[in-house]
Every structure is written in C-alpha cells, then in structure tokens.
DOFISE-344796 format. One line per field, with one value per residue (C-alpha): residue number from 1; residue in three letters; x, y, z negated. Coordinates in nm, 3 decimals, padded with zeros to 5 digits. Each point is the difference from the previous one (the first is absolute). Layout:
BEGIN
seq: NUM/...
type: ALA/...
c1: X/...
c2: Y/...
c3: Z/...
// end
This chain:
BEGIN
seq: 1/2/3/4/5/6/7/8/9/10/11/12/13/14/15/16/17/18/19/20/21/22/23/24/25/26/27/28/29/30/31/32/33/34/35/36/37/38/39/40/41/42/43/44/45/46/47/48/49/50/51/52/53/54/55/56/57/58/59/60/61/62/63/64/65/66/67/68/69/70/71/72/73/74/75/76/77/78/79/80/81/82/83/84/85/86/87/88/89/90/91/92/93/94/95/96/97/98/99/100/101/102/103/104/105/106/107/108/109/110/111/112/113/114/115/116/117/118/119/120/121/122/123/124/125/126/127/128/129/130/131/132/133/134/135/136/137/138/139/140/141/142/143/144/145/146/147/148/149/150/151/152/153/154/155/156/157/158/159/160/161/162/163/164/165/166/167/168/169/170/171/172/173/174/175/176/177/178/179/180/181/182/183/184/185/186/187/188/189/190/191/192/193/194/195/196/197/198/199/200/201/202/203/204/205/206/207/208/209/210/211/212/213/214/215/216/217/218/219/220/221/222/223/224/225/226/227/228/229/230/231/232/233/234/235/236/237/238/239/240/241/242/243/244/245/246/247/248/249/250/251/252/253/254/255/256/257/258/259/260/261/262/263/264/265/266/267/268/269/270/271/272/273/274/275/276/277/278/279/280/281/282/283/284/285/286/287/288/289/290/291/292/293/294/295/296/297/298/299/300/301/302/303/304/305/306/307/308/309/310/311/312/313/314/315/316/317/318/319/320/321/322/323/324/325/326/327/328/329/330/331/332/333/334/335/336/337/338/339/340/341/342/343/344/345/346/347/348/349/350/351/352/353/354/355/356/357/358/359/360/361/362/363/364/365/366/367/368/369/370/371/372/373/374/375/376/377/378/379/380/381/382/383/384/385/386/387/388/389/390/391/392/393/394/395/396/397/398/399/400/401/402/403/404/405/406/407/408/409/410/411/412/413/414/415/416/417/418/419/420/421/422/423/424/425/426/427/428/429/430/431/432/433/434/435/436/437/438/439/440/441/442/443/444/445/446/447/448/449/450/451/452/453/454/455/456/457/458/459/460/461/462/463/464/465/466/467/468/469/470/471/472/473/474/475/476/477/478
type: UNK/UNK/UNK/UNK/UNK/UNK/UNK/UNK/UNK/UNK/UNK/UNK/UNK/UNK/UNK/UNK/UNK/UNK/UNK/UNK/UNK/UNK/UNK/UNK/UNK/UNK/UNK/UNK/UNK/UNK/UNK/UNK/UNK/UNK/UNK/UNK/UNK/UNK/UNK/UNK/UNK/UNK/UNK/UNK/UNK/UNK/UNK/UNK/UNK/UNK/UNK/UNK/UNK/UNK/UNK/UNK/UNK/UNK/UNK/UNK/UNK/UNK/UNK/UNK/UNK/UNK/UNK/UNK/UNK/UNK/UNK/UNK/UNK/UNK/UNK/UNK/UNK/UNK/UNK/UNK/UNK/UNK/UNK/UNK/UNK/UNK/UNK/UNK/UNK/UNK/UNK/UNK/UNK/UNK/UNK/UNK/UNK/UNK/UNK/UNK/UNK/UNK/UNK/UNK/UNK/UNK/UNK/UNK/UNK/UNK/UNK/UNK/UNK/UNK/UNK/UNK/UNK/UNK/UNK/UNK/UNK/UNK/UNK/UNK/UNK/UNK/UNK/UNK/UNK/UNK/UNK/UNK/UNK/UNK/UNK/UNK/UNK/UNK/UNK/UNK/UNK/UNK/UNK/UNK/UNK/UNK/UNK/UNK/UNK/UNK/UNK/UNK/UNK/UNK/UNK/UNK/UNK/UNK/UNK/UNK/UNK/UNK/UNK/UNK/UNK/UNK/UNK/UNK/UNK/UNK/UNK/UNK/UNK/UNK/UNK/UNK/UNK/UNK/UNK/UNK/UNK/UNK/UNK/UNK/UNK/UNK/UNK/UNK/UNK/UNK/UNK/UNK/UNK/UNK/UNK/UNK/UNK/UNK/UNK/UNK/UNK/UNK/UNK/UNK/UNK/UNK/UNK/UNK/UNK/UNK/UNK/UNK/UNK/UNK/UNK/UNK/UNK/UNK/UNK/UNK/UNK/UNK/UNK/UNK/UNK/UNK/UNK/UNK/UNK/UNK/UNK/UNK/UNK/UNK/UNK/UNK/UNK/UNK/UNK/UNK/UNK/UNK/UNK/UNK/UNK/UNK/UNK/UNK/UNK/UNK/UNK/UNK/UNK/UNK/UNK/UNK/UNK/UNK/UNK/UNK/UNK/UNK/UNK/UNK/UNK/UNK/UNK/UNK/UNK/UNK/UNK/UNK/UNK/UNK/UNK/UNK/UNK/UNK/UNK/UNK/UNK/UNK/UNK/UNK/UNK/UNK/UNK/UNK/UNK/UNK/UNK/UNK/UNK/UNK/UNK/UNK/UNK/UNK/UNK/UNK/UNK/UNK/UNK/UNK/UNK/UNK/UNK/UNK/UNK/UNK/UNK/UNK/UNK/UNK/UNK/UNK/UNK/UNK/UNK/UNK/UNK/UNK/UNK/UNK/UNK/UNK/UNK/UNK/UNK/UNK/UNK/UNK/UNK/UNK/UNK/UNK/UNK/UNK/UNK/UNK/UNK/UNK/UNK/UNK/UNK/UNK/UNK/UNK/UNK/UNK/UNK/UNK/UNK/UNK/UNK/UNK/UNK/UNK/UNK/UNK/UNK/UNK/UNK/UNK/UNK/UNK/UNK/UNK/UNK/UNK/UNK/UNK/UNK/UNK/UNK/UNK/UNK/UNK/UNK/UNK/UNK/UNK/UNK/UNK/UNK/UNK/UNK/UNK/UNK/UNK/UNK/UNK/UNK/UNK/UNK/UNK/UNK/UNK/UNK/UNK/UNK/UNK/UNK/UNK/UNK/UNK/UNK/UNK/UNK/UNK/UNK/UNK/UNK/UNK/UNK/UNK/UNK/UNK/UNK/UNK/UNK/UNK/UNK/UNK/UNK/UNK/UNK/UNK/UNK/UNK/UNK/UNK/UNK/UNK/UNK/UNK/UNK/UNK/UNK/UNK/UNK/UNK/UNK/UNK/UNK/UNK/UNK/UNK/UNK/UNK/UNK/UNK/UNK/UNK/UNK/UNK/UNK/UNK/UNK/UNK/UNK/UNK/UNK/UNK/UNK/UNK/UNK/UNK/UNK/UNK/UNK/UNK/UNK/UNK/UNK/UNK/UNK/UNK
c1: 07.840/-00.200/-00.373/-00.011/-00.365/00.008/-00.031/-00.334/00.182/00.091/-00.347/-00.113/00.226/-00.106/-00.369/00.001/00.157/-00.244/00.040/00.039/00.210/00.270/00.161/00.401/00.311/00.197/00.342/00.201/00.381/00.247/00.312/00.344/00.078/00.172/00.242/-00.249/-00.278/-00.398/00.005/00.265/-00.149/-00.380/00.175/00.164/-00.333/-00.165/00.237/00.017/-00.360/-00.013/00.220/-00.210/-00.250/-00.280/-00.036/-00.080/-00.351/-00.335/-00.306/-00.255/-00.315/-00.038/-00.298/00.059/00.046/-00.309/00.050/00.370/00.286/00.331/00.345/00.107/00.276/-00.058/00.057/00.015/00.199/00.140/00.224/-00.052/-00.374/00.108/00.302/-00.060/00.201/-00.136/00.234/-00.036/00.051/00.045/-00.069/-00.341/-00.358/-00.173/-00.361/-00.125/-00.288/00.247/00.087/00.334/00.015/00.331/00.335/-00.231/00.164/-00.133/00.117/00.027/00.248/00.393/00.297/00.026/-00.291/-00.197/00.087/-00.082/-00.375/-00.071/00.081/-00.178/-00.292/-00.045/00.075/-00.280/-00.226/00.116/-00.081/-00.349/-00.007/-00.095/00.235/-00.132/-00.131/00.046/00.364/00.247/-00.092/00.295/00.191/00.283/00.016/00.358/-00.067/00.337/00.044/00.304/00.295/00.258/-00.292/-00.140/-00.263/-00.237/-00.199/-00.375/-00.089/-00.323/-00.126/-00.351/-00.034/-00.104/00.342/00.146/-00.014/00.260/00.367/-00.116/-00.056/00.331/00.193/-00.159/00.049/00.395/00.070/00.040/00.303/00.326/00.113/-00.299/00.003/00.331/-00.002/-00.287/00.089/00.049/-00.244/-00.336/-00.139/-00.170/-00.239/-00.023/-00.233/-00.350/-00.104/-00.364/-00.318/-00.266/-00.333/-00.152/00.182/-00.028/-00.222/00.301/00.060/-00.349/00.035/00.249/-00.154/-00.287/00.164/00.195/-00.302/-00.134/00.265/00.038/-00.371/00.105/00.279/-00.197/-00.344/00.287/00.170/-00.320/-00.179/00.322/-00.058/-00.360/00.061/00.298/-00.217/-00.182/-00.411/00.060/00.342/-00.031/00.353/00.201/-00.158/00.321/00.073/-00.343/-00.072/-00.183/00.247/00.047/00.213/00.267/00.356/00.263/00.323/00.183/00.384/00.251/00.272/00.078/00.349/-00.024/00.292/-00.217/-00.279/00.232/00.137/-00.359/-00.051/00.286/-00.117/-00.356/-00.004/-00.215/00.090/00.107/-00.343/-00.165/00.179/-00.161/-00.329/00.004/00.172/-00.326/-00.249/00.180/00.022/-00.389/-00.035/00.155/-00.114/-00.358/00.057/00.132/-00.251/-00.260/-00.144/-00.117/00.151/-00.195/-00.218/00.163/00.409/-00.044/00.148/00.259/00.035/00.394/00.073/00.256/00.134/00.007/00.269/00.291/00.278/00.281/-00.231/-00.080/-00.205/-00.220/-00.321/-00.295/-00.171/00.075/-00.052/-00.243/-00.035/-00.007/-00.278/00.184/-00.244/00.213/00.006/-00.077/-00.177/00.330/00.200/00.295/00.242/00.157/-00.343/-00.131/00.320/-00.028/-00.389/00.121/00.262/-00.260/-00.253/00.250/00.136/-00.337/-00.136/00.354/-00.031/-00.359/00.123/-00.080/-00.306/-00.211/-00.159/-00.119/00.340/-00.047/-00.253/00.307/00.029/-00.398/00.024/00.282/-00.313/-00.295/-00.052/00.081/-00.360/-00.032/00.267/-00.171/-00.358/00.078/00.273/-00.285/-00.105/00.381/00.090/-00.259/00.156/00.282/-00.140/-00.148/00.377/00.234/00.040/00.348/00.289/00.367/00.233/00.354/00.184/00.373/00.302/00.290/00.271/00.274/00.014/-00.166/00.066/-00.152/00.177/00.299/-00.193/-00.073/-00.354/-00.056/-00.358/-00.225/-00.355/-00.300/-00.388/-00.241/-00.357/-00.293/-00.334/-00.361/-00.077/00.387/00.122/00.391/00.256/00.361/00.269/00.347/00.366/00.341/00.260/00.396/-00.076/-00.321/-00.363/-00.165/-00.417/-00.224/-00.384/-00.188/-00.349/-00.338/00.053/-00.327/-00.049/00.425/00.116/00.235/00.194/00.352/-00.108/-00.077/00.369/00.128/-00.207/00.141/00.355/-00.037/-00.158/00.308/00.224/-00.270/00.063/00.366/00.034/-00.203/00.218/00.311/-00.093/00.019/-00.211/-00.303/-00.190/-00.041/-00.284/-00.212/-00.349/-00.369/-00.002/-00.204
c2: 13.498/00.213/-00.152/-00.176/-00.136/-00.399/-00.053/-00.176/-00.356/00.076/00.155/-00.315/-00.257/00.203/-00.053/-00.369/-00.088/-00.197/-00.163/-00.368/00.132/00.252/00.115/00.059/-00.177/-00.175/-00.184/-00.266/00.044/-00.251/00.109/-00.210/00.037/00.349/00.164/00.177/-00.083/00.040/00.299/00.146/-00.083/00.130/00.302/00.000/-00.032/00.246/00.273/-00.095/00.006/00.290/00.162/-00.106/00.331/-00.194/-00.205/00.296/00.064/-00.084/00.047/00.288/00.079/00.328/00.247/00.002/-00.192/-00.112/-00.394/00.075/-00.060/00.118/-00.108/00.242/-00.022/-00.184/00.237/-00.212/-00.295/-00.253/-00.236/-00.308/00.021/-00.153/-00.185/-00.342/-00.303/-00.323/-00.358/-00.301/-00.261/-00.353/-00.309/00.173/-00.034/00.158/00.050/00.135/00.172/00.270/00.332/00.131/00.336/00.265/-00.174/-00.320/-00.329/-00.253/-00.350/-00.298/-00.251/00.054/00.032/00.233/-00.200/00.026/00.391/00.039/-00.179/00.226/00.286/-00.068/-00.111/00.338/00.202/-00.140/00.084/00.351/00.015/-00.037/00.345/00.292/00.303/00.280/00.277/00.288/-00.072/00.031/-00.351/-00.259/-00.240/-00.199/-00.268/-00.180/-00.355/-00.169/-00.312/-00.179/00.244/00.002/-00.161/00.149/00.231/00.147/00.349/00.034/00.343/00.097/00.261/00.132/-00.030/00.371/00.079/-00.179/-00.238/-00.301/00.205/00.257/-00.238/-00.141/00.349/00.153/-00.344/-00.004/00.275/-00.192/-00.197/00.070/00.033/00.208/00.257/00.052/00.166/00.211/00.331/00.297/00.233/-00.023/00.073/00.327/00.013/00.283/00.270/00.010/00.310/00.066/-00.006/00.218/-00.064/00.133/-00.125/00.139/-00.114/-00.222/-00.122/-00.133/-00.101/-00.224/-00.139/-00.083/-00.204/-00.187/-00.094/-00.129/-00.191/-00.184/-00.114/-00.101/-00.254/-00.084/-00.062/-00.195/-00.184/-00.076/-00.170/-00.173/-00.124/-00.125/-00.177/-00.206/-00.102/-00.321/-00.046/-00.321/00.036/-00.319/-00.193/-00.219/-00.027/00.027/00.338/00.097/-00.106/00.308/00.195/-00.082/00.279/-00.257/00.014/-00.265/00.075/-00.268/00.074/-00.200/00.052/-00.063/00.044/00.303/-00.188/-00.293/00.244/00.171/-00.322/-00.095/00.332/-00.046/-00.314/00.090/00.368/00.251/00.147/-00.053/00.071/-00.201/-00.318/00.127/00.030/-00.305/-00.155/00.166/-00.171/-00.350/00.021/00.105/-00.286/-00.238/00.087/-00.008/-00.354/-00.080/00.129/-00.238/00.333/00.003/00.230/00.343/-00.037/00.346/00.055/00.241/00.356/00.132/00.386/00.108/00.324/00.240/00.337/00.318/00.141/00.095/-00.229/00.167/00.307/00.082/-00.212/00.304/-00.041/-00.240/-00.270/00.048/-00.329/-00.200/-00.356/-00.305/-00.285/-00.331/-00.327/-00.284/-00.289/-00.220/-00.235/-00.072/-00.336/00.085/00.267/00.115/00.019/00.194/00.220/00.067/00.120/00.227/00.151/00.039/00.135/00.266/00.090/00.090/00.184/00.215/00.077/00.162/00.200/-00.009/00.258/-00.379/-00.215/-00.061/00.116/00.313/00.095/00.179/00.237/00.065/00.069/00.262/00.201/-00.021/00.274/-00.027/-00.023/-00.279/-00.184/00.096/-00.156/-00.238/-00.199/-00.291/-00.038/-00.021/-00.265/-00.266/00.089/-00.170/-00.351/00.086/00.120/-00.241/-00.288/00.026/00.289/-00.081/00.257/00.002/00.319/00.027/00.060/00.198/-00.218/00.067/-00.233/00.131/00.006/00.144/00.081/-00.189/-00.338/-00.068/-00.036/-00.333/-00.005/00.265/-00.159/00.280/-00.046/00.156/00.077/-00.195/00.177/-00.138/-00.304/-00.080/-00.292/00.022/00.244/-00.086/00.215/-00.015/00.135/-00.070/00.028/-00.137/-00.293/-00.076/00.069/00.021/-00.080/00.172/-00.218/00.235/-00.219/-00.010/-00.208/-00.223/-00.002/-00.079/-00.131/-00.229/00.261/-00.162/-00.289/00.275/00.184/-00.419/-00.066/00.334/-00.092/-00.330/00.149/00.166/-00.309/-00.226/00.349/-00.040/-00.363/00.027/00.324/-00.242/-00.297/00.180/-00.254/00.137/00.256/00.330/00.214/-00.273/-00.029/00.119/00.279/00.310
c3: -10.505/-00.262/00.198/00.348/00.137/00.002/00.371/00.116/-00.002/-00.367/-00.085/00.119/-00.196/-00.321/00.027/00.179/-00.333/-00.286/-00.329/00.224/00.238/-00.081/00.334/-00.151/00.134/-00.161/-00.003/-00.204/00.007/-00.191/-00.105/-00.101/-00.337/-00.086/-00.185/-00.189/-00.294/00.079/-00.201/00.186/00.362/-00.161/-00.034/00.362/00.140/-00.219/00.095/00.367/00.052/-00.183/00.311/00.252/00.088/00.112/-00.276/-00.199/00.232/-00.085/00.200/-00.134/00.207/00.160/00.094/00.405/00.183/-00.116/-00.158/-00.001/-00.233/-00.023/-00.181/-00.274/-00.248/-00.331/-00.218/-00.291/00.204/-00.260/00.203/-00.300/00.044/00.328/-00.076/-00.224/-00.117/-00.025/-00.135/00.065/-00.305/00.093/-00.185/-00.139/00.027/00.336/-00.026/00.343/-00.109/-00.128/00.175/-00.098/-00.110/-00.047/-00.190/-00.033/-00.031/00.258/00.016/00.210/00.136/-00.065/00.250/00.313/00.189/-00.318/00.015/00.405/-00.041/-00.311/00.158/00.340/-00.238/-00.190/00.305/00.156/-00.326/-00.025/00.405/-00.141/-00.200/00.117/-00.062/-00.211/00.239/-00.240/00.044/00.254/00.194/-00.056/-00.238/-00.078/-00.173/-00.132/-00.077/-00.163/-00.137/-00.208/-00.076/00.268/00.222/00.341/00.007/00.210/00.115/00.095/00.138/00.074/00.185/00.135/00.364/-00.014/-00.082/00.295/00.312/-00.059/00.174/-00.217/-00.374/00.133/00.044/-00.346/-00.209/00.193/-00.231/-00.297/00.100/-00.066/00.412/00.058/-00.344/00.025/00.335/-00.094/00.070/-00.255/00.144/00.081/00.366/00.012/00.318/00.197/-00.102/00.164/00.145/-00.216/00.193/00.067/-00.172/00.306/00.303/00.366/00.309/00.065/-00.273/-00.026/00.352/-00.113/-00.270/00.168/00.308/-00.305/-00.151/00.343/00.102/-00.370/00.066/00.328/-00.135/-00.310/00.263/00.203/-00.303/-00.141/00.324/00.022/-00.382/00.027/00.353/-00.159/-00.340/-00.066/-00.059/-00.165/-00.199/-00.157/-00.016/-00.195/-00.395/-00.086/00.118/-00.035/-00.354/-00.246/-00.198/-00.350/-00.081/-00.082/00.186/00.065/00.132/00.126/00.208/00.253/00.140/00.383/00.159/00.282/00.164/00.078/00.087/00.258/00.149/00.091/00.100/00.253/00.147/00.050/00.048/-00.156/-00.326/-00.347/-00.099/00.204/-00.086/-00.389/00.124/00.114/-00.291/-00.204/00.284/-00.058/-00.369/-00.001/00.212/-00.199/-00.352/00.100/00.145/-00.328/-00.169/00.163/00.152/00.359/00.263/00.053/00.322/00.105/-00.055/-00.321/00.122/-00.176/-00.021/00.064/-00.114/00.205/-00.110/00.199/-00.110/00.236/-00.069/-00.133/-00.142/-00.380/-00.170/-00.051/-00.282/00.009/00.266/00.380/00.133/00.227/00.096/00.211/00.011/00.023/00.060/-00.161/00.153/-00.279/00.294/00.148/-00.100/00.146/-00.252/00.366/00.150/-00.274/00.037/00.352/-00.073/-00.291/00.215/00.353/-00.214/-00.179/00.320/00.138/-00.361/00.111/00.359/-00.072/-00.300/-00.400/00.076/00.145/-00.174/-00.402/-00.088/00.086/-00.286/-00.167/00.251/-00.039/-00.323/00.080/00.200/-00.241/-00.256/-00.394/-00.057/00.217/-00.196/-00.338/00.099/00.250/-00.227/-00.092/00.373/00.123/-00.342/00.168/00.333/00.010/00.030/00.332/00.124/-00.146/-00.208/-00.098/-00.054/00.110/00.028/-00.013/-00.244/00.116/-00.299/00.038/00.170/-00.224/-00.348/-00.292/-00.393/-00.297/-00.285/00.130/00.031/00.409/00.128/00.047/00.187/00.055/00.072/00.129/-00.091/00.180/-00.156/00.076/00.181/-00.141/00.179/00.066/-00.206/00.126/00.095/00.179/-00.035/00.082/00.005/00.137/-00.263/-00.025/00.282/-00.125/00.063/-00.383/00.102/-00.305/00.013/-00.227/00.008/-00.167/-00.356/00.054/00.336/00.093/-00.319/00.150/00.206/-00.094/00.228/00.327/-00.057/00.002/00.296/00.173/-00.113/00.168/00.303/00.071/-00.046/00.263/00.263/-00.060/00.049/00.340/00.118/-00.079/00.291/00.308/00.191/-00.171/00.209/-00.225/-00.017/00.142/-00.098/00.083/00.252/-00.158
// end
C-alpha cells in the first residue's frame, strides 16, 4: 500500500469539500466506565490506531492521470497529531463562544446526563472542523469527564478515505474484540505482471471498447440523473436554510425490537419502518415549529452499498443510491409507512443505477480532471437532487468494549453537502437503533426536538401495529 489512485468517487469527495462544508464522517461512541484511567485508554487508542495501515495514508497529487491524486505513506506519520484528549469539568463556567483545543478543560453541567449533553455538544463543534489535508485525513478525539465516570470516542474520518461499511470496518479496529483478532502478518497481494509502455493492437483494442462502453453507462447514468432532478428545488426552509458553517449534533435512541415488531405486522423492512419514522418525525417537528408543510414531500436521498455481502471491505466509496419522496403530506404514521415501503420497493425493482441517486455511480465514470474543475458546479448540485441524507451504517453484531469498559452507544454523522441543512444517520447496535442528526447550527438549531419527534414517531407506529382492527399500510395510493 506504498501509493494507490483515489478512485473517481474519492477524487470527488476530496475536491467537493470547502471551508463550510467538510465532507468527513464521523461517530460518537459512549463507553461504561472502565477499569482503566484516561491516560491509560489515550494510550490504547494511540497505539491501536497506530496499527491500522490505512490510517497511515494521505492523499498527494500525481502527474497522470491528469487532475489525479493518489494515497502514499506518511512518512513522517505521528499517531498524537491525530489522537487528542479533551475533559469535561463540571460545576464551571461555559462560555460558548469558545472552541476547545488539545488537553483543554471544558465545562458544563455535572452528573452522567451533564457528561452525555457535553459530549454530544463538542462533538458536534469539532464536526465543524475541517481535518488538516497535509496529513493523513482522520481523528480521534477522547472526551472524559469525572474520574471513574463514562466516557466517550469521536472519530472522524474524510469521506475520501471511506464509504460508511468501510469508516465502520477501519474505526472497528480500535476495540478491544476487533484489535485483538488482528492478525500477525500483513496481506501481501499478488504480484502484478508489469506492463508494456507500448501495448499491442489488442491491447489498444481493448482499451478503446472500455473507454466506449464507460461513456455509454456514464451517457446512461447521467440522462438518468438530469431526468430525475428538480427546476425549482425549493422545499422546506428548514432543510433548505444557507449554511452557516455551524453544526449541531443531536442523538436518540430507538429500540430495533419495536422497529421489527412493526416491521412484522406491516411488512416491508426494518429500514423502511426508519424511513418512515424520519418522514413522521419531519412531519411533526415542523408542525411544531409553526412551519407549514412543503408543497412537494421533500426527497430524501438513501444511500446503498455495492459491495458483495460477505466480501472484504476493500478501500474507498463504492456505493450508489435511492431517491425516497417522504411523505410528509400523509396524516396517517401507517399511511406514511406503507408509501415509504411502495416507493422503496419500486426505487429496488429498477436497480440503484435510476434515478438522482445514482450520481455516485456517475462520478465513478468521469475523469480526475473532471472532479478537479467541476467540484464548485457539483457543491450547488445537490439541492436540485435531494433535500435530505439518511442512511443507515450497520455495527458488528457481537458486543463491543474498549479498554475493558463496554460500548455503550455508537451514534454515526454523516457530512452535510452545500445547500443541505440536515443529515440522518443510523445504526443497529445491542437491541437498539442509535439515530446520529448531524444538522446545520443556525438553520436546525433545535435538532434535539426532531430526534424526540422521531423517537415518538416510533412509539405512535407501535401503538397502531398493537390494535389489530386498524388497517396497516393504509393511506394515499401513489
């Protein structure tokens, strides 16, 4: 792993990225209290990351292609430039203007709950940062509180680096289940026979009836792009608000068992019942709000990953994605359900290449040089596509500690696009489905009152599910 090309989904992460909108990932996981001191889990971390290969990459440009970059080796790779601790005093003053910096001592209410809103706080203000692109692009924060006291984990790392299986599979590697079956020896790949600098008639034969059909399925891909955009992308102010730059993180926790007993009575899957526990809580916070309903259901884009289930992880983006209408017009939670799962269905019977999700797979057949130039056309792009990202990130299955102390909640963030003013992200852990809001600070400063609203979607789909008189899935026809 001495230099590997970013792929063109990569290449394009890397220059999308601005000052206002840093495109890494990110996730907030709580731990029980521990055996061990802060210094001693720092250290843990330190030397764990320090294990994991690709954290030691960061992206250098190249000569050809032309526009192109490639991961190299830091050569001067300092695992504590990346690895910081941060404590949490209570009982002090808290002056918000503040942005903590390395060992800093931050402060704000005592007591575990006191701990839980700090730490969700700064995460959310760290989320804002940009990582340092000289550098090997990711960091990890410990945040700690009161001795003997819970603690918690942010990791962030560039969406370059990795799609959200793959942040999950690289970031596994710092827990205690994961490192410690890490095996001895590295992989060595097969050798690769060298290639001619001047290849045959058929080898340029080849070449050239690639390069035709990849302008085929990017012509293809593309039409299919444009025909699924909007003219007029205007939606709800709330999701369409100007960036600030600001970010707000906000969590909740729903139990997947009451997911999966809707699930059972109304069909569908898992993930649809959460889409549509997103499209009610929408619903509902905006009616609190005072806001009006969006003329047009806002469209949610619903990422899906191509890689073979059960294969390796293997390095960087390969995903597409569905276009999901929610049905914020709908009164009814199981009417709004049985939309989410119709409309899923059909986004799956014509494939992931359809439709404004499939943009990703575009930028998998445009040139580096169209990622390098065309980055500020394709940041304004994404209000014409989608108005909000939900995706859900799946965890290992087995429980998970650190240091001795067991993970408690493990909450993903996804990065916001110019013009997008919330993200959704979500994974199943222990019996529970931990929801990460990662939202504009100005535009969605109350974001705690969405994840309540989404908790309490859940419980109104549940208590319908529970009286079988009542019809599921009923609603407007699409």
């Amino acid at each position: 792993m001495s230099s590997e090309l970013l792929a063109p989904l990569d290449l394009a992460f890397w220059h999308l990225e601005t000052a206002d909108h840093p495109m890494h990932l990110g996730a907030l996981a709580r731990f029980d209290p521990g055996p061990g001191d802060p210094g001693d889990v720092l250290a843990l971390l330190a030397e764990r990351a320090a294990a994991i290969p690709r954290l030691r990459m960061r992206v250098r440009d190249v000569l050809l292609p032309v526009g192109g970059a490639a991961w190299s080796v830091d050569t001067s790779f300092d695992v504590h430039r990346h690895v910081r601790h941060l404590r949490h005093e209570p009982h002090g003053p808290v002056d918000p203007a503040t942005r903590p910096a390395p060992h800093e001592r931050l402060a704000d209410g005592g007591g575990d709950d006191g701990f839980t809103a700090w730490a969700t706080r700064l995460a959310g203000e760290l989320m804002e940062r940009p990582l340092e692109r000289g550098l090997p692009p990711w960091e990890m924060y410990l945040l700690t509180g009161e001795p003997g006291g819970p603690f918690a984990v942010l990791v962030k790392l560039h969406h370059a680096l990795a799609d959200g299986m793959r942040a999950v599979a690289i970031g596994a590697g710092i827990f205690d289940e994961i490192a410690g079956a890490r095996p001895a020896r590295r992989h060595r790949p097969h050798p690769v026979p060298p290639r001619s600098w001047l290849p045959g008639p058929l080898n340029v034969a080849d070449a050239a009836r690639g390069r035709i059909e990849e302008l085929g399925r990017a012509l293809g891909v593309g039409a299919s792009v444009v025909r699924a955009s909007r003219l007029d992308p205007r939606g709800a102010p709330s999701l369409t608000a100007g960036s600030s730059g600001t970010r707000r993180l906000a969590t909740v926790d729903l139990d997947l068992e009451e997911v999966r007993r809707v699930r059972r009575v109304t069909g569908g899957t898992a993930n649809d019942v959460l889409l549509a526990v997103v499209a009610g809580g929408l619903r509902q916070w905006m009616l609190d709000r005072g806001e009006p309903l969006p003329a047009d259901d806002p469209r949610a884009l619903v990422p899906v990953s191509r890689r073979r289930p059960g294969g390796a992880p293997g390095p960087g983006n390969t995903f597409s994605a569905y276009l999901l209408d929610l049905p914020l017009s709908d009164p009814d939670p199981l009417g709004r359900l049985g939309a989410v799962r119709r409309r899923m269905d059909r986004n799956k019977a014509a494939g992931p290449g359809r439709g404004a999700g499939a943009v990703a797979l575009l930028a998998d057949q445009l040139p580096p040089l169209a990622h390098r130039f065309g980055a500020p056309l394709a940041q304004g792009a994404a209000r014409m596509l989608f108005d909000v990202l939900v995706t859900n990130v799946p965890l290992p299955r087995s429980r998970l500690s650190l240091g001795g102390s067991p993970l408690r909640a493990l909450h993903p963030m996804a990065p916001l696009a110019r013009g997008q003013a919330l993200a959704v992200a979500m994974s199943p852990y222990d019996g529970r489905v931990h929801v990460g809001l990662v939202a504009d600070g100005k535009a969605v400063p109350d974001a705690d009152r969405l994840a309540a609203a989404m908790a309490g979607e859940l419980a109104d789909l549940v208590k319908l599910t529970d009286h079988p008189d009542r019809p599921a899935g009923t609603g407007h026809p699409d």
